[in-house]
C-alpha positions in Angstrom: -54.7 19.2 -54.9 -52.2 22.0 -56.0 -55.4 24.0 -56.5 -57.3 23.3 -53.3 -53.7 24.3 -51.5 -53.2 27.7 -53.7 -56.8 28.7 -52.7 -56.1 28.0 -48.8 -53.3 30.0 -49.3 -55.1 33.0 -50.8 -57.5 32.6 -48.0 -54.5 32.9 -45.7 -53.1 35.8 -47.4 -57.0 37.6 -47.2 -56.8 37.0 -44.2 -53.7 38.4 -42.9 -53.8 41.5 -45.0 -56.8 42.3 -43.2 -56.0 41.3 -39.9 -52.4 41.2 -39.6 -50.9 43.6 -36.9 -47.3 43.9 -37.9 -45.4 46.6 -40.1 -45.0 44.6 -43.0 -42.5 46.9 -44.4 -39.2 47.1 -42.8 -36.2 49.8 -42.6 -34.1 49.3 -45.7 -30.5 51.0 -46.5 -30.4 52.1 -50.4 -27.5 54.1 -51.8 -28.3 57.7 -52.7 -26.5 60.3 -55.2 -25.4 63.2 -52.1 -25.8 66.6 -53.4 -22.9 69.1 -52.0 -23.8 71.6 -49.5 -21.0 74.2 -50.6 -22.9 74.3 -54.2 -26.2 76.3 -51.9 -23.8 78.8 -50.5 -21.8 81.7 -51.7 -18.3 81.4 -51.4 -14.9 83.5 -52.8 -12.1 81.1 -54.1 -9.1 81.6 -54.2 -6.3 79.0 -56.1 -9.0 76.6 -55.7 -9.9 76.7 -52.2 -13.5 77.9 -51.0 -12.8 81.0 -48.1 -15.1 83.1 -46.6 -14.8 86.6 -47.3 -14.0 87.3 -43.7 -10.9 84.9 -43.7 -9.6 86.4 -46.6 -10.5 90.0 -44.9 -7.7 88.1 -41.8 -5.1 87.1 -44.3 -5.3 90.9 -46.1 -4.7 92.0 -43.4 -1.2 90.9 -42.3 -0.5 90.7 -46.3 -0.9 86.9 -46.6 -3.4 86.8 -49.5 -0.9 85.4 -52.1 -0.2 82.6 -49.6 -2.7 80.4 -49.9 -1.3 79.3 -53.2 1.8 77.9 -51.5 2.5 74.8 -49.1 -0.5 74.8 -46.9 1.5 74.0 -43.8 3.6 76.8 -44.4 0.7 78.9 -44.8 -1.0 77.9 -41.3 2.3 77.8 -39.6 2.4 81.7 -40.6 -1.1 82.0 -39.4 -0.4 80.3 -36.3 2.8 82.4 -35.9 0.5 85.7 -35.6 -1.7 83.5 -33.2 1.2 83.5 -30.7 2.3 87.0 -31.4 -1.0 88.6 -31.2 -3.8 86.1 -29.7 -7.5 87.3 -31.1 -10.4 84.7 -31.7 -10.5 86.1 -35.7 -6.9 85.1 -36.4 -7.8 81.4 -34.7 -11.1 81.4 -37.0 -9.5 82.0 -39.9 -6.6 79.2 -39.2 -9.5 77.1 -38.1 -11.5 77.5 -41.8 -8.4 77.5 -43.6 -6.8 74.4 -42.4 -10.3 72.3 -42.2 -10.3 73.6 -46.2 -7.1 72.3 -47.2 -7.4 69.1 -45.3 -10.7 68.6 -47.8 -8.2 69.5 -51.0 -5.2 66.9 -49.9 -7.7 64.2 -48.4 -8.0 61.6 -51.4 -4.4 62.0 -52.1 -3.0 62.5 -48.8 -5.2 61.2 -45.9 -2.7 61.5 -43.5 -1.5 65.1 -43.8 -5.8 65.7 -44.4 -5.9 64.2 -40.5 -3.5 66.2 -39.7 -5.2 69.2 -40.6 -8.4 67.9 -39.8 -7.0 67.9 -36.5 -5.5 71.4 -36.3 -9.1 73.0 -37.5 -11.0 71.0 -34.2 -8.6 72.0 -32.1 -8.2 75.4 -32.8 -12.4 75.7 -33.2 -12.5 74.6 -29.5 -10.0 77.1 -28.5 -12.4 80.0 -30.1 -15.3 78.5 -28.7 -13.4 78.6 -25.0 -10.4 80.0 -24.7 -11.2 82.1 -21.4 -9.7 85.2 -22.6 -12.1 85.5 -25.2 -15.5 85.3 -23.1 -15.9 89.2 -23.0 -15.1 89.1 -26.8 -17.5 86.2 -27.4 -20.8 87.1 -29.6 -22.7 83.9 -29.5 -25.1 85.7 -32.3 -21.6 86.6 -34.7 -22.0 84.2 -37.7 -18.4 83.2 -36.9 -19.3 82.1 -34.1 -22.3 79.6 -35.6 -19.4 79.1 -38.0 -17.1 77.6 -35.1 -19.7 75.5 -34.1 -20.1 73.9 -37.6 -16.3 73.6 -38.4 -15.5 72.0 -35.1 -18.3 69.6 -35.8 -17.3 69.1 -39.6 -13.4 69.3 -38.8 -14.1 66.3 -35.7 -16.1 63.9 -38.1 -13.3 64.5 -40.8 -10.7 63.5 -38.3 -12.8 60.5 -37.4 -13.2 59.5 -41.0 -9.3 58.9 -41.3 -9.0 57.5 -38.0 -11.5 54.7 -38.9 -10.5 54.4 -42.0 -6.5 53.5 -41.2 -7.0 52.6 -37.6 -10.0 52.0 -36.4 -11.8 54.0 -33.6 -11.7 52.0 -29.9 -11.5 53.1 -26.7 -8.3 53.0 -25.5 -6.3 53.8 -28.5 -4.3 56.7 -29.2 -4.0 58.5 -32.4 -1.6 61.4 -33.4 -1.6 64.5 -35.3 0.9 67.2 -35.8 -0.5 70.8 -36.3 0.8 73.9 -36.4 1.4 74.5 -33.0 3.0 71.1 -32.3 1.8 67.2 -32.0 -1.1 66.3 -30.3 -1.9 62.9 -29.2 -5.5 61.7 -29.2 -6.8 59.4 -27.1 -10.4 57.4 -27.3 -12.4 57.7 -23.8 -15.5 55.9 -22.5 -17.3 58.7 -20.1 -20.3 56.1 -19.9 -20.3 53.6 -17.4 -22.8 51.3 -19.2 -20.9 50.1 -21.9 -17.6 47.9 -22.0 -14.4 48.6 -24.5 -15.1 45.5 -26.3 -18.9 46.2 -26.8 -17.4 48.4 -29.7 -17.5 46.4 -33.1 -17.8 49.2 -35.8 -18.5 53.1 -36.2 -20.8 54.4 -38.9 -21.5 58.1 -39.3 -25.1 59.5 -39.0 -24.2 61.8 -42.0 -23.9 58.8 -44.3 -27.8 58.0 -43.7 -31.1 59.6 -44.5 -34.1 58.6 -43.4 -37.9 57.6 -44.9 -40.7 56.8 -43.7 -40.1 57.4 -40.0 -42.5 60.6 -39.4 -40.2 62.2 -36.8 -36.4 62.0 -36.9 -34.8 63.3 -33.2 -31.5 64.9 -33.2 -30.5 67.4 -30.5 -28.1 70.4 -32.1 -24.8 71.3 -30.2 -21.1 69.7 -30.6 -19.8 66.5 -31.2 -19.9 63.9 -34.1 -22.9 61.8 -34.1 -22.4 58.5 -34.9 -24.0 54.9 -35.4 -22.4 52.0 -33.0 -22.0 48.5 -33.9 -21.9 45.9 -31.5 -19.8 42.9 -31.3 -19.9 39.6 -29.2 -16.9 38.7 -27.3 -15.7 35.6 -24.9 -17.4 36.2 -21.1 -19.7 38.7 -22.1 -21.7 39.8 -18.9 -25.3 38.1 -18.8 -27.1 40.6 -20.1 -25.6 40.2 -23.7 -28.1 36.9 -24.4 -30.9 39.9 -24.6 -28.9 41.8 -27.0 -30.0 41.2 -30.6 -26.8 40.8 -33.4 -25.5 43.3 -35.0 -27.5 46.2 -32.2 -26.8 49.5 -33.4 -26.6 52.2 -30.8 -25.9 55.9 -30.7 -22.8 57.8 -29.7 -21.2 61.1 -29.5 -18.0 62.0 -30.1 -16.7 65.2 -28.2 -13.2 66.2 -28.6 -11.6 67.9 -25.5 -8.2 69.0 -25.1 -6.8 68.3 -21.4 -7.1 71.7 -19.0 -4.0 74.1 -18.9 -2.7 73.2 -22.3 -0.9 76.3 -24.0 -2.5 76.1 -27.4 -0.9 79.1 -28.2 2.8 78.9 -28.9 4.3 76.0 -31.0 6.7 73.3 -29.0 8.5 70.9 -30.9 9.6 69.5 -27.4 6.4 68.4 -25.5 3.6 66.6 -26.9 0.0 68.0 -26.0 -3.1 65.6 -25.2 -6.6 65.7 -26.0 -9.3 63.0 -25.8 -12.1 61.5 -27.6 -15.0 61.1 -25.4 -18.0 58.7 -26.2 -20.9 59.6 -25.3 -24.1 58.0 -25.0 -26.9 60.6 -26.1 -29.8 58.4 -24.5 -28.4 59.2 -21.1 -26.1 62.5 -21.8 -27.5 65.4 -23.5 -24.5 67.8 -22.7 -21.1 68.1 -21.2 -19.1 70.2 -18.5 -16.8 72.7 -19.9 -15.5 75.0 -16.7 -18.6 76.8 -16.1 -20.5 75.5 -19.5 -22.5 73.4 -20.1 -22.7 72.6 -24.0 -25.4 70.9 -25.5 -24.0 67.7 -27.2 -25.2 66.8 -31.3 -27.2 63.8 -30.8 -29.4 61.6 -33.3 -31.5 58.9 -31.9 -32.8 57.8 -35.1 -30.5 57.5 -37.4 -28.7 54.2 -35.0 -32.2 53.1 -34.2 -33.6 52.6 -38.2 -30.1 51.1 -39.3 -30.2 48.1 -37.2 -34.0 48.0 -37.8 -33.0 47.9 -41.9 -31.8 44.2 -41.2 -34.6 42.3 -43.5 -34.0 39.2 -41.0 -35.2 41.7 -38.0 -39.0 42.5 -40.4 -40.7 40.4 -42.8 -39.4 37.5 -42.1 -39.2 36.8 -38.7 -43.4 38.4 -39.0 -44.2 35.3 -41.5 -42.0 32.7 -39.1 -44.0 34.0 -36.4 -47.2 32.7 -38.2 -46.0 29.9 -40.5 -42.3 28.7 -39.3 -42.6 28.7 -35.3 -39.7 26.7 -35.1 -37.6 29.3 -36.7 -37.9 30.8 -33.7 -37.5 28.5 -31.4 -33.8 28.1 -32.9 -30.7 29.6 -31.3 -30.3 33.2 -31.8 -26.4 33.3 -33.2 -23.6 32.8 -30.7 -26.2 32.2 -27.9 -27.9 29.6 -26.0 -31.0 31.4 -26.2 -33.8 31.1 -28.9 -34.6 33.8 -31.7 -37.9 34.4 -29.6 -37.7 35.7 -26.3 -37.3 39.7 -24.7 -34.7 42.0 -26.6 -33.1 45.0 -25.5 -31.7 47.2 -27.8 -29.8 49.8 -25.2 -27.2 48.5 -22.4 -29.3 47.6 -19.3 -29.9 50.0 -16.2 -30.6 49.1 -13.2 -32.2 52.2 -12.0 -34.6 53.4 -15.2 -38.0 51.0 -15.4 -38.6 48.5 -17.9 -41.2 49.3 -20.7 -41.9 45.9 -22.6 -43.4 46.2 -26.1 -45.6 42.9 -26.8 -46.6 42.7 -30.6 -49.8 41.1 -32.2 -50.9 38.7 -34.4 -48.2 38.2 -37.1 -46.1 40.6 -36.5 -42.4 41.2 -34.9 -41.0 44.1 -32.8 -40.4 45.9 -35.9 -44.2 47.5 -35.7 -43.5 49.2 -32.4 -40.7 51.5 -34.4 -42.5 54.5 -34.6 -44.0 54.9 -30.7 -40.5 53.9 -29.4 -39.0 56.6 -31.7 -41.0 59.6 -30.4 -41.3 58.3 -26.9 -37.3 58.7 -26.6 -37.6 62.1 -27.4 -38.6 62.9 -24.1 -35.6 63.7 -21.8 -37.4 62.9 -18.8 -38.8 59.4 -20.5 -35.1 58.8 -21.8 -33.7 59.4 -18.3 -35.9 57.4 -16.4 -37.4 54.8 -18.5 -35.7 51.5 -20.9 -37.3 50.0 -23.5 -37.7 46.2 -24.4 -39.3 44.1 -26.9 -41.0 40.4 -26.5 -41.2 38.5 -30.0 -43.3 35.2 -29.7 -45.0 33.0 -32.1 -48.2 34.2 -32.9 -49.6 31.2 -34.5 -50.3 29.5 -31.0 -53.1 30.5 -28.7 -52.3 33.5 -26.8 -52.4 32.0 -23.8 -49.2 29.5 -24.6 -47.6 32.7 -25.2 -48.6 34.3 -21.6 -47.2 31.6 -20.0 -44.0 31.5 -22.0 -43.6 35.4 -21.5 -44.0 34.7 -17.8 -41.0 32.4 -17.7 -39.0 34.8 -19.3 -40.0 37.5 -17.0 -38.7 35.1 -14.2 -35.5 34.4 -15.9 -34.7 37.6 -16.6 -35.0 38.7 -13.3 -32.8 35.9 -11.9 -30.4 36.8 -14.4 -30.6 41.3 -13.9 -31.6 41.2 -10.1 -31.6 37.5 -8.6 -31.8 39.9 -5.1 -34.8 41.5 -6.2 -32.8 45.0 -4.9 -33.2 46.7 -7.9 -36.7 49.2 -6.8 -37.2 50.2 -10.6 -37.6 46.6 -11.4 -41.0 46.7 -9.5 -42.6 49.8 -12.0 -42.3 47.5 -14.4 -44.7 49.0 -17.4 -45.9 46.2 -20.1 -47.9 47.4 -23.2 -49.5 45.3 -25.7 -50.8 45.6 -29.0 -53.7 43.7 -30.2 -53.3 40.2 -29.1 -50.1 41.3 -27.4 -51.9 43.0 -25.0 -53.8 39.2 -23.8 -50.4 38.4 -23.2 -50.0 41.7 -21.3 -52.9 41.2 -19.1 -52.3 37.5 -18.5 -49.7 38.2 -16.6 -51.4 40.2 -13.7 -54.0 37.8 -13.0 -55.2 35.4 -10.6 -56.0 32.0 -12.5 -57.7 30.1 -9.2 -59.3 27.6 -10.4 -61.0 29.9 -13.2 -59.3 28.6 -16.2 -58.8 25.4 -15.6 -62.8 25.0 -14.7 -62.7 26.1 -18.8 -61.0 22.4 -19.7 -62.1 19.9 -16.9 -64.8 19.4 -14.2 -62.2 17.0 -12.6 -59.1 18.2 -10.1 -55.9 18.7 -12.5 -54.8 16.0 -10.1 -56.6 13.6 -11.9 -55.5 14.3 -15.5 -53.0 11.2 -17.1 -50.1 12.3 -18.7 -45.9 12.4 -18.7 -44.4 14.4 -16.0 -43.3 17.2 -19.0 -46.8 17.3 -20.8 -48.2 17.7 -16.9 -46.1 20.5 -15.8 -46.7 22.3 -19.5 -50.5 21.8 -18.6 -50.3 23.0 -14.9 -47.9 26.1 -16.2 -51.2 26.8 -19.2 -54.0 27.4 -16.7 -52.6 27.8 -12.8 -50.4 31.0 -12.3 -50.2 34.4 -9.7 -49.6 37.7 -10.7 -46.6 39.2 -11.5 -45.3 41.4 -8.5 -43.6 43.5 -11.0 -45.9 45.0 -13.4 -47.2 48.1 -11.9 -49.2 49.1 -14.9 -50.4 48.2 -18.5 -51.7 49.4 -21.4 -53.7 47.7 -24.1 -54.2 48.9 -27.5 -56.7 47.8 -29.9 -57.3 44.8 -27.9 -59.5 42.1 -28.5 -61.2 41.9 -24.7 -64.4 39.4 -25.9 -62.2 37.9 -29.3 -63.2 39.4 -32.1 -65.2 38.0 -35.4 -62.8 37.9 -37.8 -62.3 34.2 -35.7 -65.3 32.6 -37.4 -65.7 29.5 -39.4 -63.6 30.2 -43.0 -61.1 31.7 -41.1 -60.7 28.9 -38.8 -60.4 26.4 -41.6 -57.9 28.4 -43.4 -55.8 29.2 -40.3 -55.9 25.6 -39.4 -54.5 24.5 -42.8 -51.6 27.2 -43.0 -50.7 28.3 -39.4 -48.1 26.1 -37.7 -47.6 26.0 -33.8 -44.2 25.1 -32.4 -44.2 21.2 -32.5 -44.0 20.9 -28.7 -47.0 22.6 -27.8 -48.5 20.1 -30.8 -47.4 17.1 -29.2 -48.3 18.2 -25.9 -51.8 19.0 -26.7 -51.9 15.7 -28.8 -51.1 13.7 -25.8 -53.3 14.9 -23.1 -56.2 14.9 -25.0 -56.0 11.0 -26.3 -54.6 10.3 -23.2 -58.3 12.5 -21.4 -61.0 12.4 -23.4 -63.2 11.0 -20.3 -61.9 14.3 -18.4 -62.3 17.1 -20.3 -65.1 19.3 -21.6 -66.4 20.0 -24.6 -64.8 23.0 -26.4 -62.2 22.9 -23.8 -59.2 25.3 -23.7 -56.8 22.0 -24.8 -58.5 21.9 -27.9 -58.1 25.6 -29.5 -55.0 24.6 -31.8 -53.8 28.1 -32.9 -54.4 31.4 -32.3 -57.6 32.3 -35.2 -58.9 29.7 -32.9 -58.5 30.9 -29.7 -59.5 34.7 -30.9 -63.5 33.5 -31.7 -65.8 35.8 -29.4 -67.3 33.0 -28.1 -63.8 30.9 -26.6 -64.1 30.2 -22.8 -60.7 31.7 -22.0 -62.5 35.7 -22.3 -65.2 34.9 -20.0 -62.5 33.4 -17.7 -60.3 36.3 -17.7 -63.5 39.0 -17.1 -63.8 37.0 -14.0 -60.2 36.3 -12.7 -58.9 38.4 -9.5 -56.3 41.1 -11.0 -53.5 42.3 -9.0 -54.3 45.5 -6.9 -51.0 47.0 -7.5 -51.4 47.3 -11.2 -52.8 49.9 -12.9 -54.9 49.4 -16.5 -54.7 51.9 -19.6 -56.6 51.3 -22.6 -57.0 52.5 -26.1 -59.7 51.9 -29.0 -59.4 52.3 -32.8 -62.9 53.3 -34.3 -63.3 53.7 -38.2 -66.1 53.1 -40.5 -65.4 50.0 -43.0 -66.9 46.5 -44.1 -65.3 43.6 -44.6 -66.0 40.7 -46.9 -64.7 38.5 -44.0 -66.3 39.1 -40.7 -69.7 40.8 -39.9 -68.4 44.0 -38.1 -71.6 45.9 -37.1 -70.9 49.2 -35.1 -68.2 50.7 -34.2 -65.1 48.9 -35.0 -61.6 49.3 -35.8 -61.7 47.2 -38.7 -60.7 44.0 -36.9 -62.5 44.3 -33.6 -65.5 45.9 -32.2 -65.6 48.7 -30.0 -67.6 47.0 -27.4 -64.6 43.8 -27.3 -62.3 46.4 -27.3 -63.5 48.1 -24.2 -61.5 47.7 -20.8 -64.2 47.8 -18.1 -60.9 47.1 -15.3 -59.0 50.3 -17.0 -58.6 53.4 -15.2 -58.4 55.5 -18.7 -59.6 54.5 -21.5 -58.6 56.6 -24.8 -61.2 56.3 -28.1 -59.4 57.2 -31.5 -59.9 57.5 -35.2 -57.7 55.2 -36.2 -57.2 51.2 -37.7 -56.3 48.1 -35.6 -53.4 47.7 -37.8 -51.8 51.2 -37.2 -53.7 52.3 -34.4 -49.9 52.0 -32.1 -48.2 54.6 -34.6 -51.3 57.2 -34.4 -49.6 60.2 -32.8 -53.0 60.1 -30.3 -51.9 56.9 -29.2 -47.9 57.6 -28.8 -49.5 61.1 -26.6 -51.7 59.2 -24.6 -48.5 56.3 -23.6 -46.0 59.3 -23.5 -48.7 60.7 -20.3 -49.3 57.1 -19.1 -45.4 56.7 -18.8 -45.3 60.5 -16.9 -47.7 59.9 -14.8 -45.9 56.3 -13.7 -43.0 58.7 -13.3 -44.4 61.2 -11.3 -46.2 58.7 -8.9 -42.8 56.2 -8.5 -40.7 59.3 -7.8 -42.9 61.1 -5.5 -42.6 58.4 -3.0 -41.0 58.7 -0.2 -39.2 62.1 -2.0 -37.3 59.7 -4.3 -37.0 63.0 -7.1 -38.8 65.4 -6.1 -37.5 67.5 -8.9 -38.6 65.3 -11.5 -41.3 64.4 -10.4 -42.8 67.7 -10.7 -41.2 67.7 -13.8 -43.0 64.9 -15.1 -46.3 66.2 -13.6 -46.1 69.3 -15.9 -45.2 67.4 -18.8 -47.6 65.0 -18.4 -50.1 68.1 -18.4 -49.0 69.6 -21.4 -49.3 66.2 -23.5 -53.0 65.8 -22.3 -53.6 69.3 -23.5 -51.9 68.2 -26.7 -54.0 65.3 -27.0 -57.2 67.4 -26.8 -55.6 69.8 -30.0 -54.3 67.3 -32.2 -57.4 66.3 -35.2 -59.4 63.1 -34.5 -58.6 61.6 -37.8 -54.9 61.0 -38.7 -53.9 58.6 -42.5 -51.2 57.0 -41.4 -48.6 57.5 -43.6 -48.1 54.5 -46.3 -44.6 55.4 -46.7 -41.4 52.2 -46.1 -39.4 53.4 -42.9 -36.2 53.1 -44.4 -32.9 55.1 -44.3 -30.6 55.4 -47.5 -27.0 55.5 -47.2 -25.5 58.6 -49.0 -22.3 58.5 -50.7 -19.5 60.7 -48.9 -19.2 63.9 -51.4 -19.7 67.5 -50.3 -18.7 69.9 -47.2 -20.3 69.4 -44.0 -19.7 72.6 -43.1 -20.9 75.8 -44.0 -19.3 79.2 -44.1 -20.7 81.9 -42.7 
């Protein structure tokens, strides 16, 4: 017996190596030896401490040179003496270098007089960067100038490495430092709208990460402090925290602004000055106001988005529960009334941007999606406009139990976001499916009739014996209307007619190994003893799991070829074509390794996109990320062109949408995806972040 049961396994294991649509690897954080940055530059130093040659050039100058082996606040209150005696941006650059460089000597022995200093360097960067009186001065192409950017930036995340350390960093609070030219008091500001004080659980800092395996890695280059949010759960959360997943990690920006008409200049024991720490959210602010400026914050989207994808619990595990432990997912997610399964997002809800949902395939999770959500939020225009969400199901069940599931969802979500159904983005809602995700996908802009229940029973449904609960279940599998929401989908590498890797063997394995949740079990237990006299042969109620219900010749595809769609969607579809056999199925012709070309065409689709690529990686082929990156501009341009909604962007997203379909026509046919974990390593904190010009 323990032999026939470790061959059924191996079949299984066959089986989903070869068919298996997730990412099996996940994002995993590994600690990393940091090499130094100051050790690839050439620097003069003097009693120990790394100067440019220009600084020292400052403190010749006014016959300071000895100083810097004495108390470094008395050295930078001399500094910041000739500041106030004789204003010029070099003086202020060479207190900013000098005070950001002793704060990294006395940090590990002195972290409060290092955030002290710490502070004094950011503040007195910002006022060479935009003290007024300097514009006419100002050479944005002077290496102290590139410097300033870098030691505000280095000097900020320094002071926000003390303040979390001792403190802690949440909105609200106030911290203080005492510089040179007096005490400052630092104060933590929200400037987004979307988020609530208490959403704030822990800071981690970009710099501590670096990432593997993801091809692309998005940062946008300006000021601020990138840096990796934590969130927390709290008592009355709003409703839309039960589609948060634990522990979400989300970007923010840290820009440090003193308050307008604040003499910088002269040191006053007798007031205290203010300055605030603004969070930012990168995915909806790219740059902030400064008089007539605007400055380009420092942004990284990727770094936040691969650290909570590291959780192991969010990748191989939940992809084998999907398959072999459906209950698993059934069960509460923690601190919620709602089960692990279900629709995640992973950025606070909009009202006004359109819902993207990602569906997965066959055993697999959310986690395979990572790499076409990663380059798709490098588009401002997508970023502005457009939020992303993720449907995780069982995948052991036929497809068709998870349609109907995903439709309830749909519903309740929308009672929950938009019980008014005011909200006009809402109704561009864009679904996209991989593999057997994209059934799900189409299921839900269909017409059922009488279509697929004609694929069980000759008899009315009225006629069927059964419990009330086992009745509406049935009635919910086969009757439905289209959503009014889903404007469009796309389909990738989507079984259309099954595809023959369902056959005989790999029926009889599935059906040994794959477990559906035990409520669909019992319900289509019930209603067939309780029917036999009703139903037809090879009926729908009989397909058990989802190798089943994927065989080319299962009544549900000739059903849904035939069902009304909804004229206000629009279809997209995209094929994977290589040349391989397989000791499993008899794939003759074009394939993509799992399904034929001819089940994978979309006759219904209004594009249809053929690429060199395999069914299991065919979503991460940078054709396939193009061609939804035009889909999604093109839904842009048409939902904003009406009525003149934004006119602006809309022509915006027209033009960009042009240039990625000339892109698609340039980049090779063939692409080997990359075999690579996505993973990020945490780096120990050793080394300068800044870099002297």
């Amino acid at each position: 017996m323990k032999i026939r049961r470790a061959l059924w396994i191996c079949g299984l294991a066959v089986l989903a190596a070869s068919t298996g649509c997730a990412a099996v690897r996940h994002t995993r954080v590994q600690d990393l030896s940091r090499f130094p940055i100051l050790s690839r530059i050439r620097v003069v130093t003097w009693a120990d401490l790394p100067v440019s040659d220009r600084t020292l050039q400052i403190l010749r100058q006014y016959g300071m040179e000895d100083d810097l082996t004495e108390d470094p606040q008395q050295t930078l209150a001399r500094v910041q003496t000739i500041i106030e005696q004789e204003p010029n941006p070099e003086t202020i650059y060479a207190y900013t270098e000098l005070s950001y460089q002793y704060a990294r000597r006395v940090e590990a022995d002195d972290p409060r007089l290092a955030l002290d200093l710490y502070g004094g360097a950011v503040l007195h960067a910002y006022q060479y960067l935009f003290d007024p009186r300097f514009t006419p001065a100002r050479n944005p192409y002077d290496p102290w100038f590139r410097g300033a950017c870098d030691l505000y930036n280095a000097a900020l995340e320094g002071t926000l490495r003390i303040i979390c350390a001792r403190t802690g960093l949440r909105p609200g609070t106030t911290h203080t430092i005492v510089s040179a030219n007096g005490t400052w008091d630092l104060t933590c500001v929200l400037r987004e709208a979307c988020w609530d004080p208490r959403d704030f659980g822990r800071f981690e800092f970009v710099s501590d990460y670096r990432l593997q395996g993801l091809r692309n890695h998005h940062v946008g280059y300006g000021l601020g402090v990138p840096l990796i949010a934590v969130r927390r759960s709290y008592p009355d959360e709003p409703p839309v925290a039960k589609y948060y997943p634990p522990n979400l990690s989300f970007p923010v920006t840290v820009f440090l602004r003193p308050y307008p008409h604040v003499d910088t200049d002269h040191a006053r024991s007798d007031i205290r000055r203010a300055a605030a720490l603004e969070l930012y959210d990168p995915i909806m602010t790219s740059d902030v106001k400064l008089g007539n400026l605007r400055v380009p914050l420092q942004t990284d989207l990727t770094t936040p988005l691969a650290t909570f994808l590291s959780n192991p619990t969010l990748g191989k595990s939940l992809q084998n529960a999907s398959l072999l432990d459906p209950e698993r997912l059934m069960s509460l997610r923690p601190g919620s009334d709602k089960p692990i399964m279900g629709l995640y997002m992973v950025q606070p809800y909009d009202p006004n941007r359109i819902p993207v949902i990602f569906i997965h395939g066959w055993r697999s999770t959310p986690m395979t999606w990572i790499q076409m959500f990663n380059d798709l939020r490098s588009s401002p225009l997508i970023r502005e406009h457009f939020q992303f969400w993720f449907y995780l199901y069982p995948t052991g069940q036929p497809f068709w139990i998870s349609a109907v599931q995903f439709r309830r969802d749909l519903h309740e979500l929308r009672q929950t976001m938009d019980p008014s159904y005011s909200r006009p983005a809402m109704d561009q809602m864009v679904l996209i499916g991989h593999s057997m995700g994209g059934l799900v996908a189409e299921l839900q802009t269909m017409e059922s009739g009488q279509l697929f229940w004609n694929q069980v029973s000759d008899h009315p449904f009225e006629e069927v014996r059964g419990d009330p609960a086992a009745l509406a279940q049935l009635r919910d599998y086969f009757f439905f209307h289209p959503n009014p929401s889903v404007r469009r989908v796309i389909t990738i590498a989507t079984p259309h007619q099954g595809t023959p890797y369902s056959n005989e063997f790999t029926q009889r394995v599935a059906g040994r190994l794959i477990s559906i949740p035990q409520g669909v079990a019992q319900t289509q237990r019930v209603l067939l003893n309780d029917n036999r006299d009703l139903l037809r042969p090879n009926n729908l109620i009989e397909y058990r799991h989802s190798v089943d219900a994927l065989a080319p010749d299962c009544p549900i595809f000739a059903a849904m070829r035939q069902a009304p769609r909804a004229p206000w969607t629009t279809y997209h579809n995209i094929i994977g074509t290589i040349s391989r056999t397989s000791l499993l199925a008899d794939l003759r012709g074009d394939s993509d390794g799992i399904i034929t070309r001819e089940s994978g065409h979309a006759p219904h689709a209004a594009s249809e996109l053929v690429i060199a690529a395999e069914h299991t990686v065919i979503h991460a082929h940078p054709l396939a990320i193009l061609e939804v990156k035009r889909i999604l501009l093109e839904h842009l341009r048409e939902y904003l062109g009406q009525d003149g909604l934004n006119l602006a962007d809309a022509q915006a997203a027209t033009e960009e949408a042009a240039a990625v379909d000339r892109a698609i026509q340039a980049v090779p046919a063939i692409w080997e995806s990359a075999e690579e974990t996505p993973r990020v390593r945490r780096l120990p904190p050793t080394g300068s972040l800044f870099v002297r010009p």
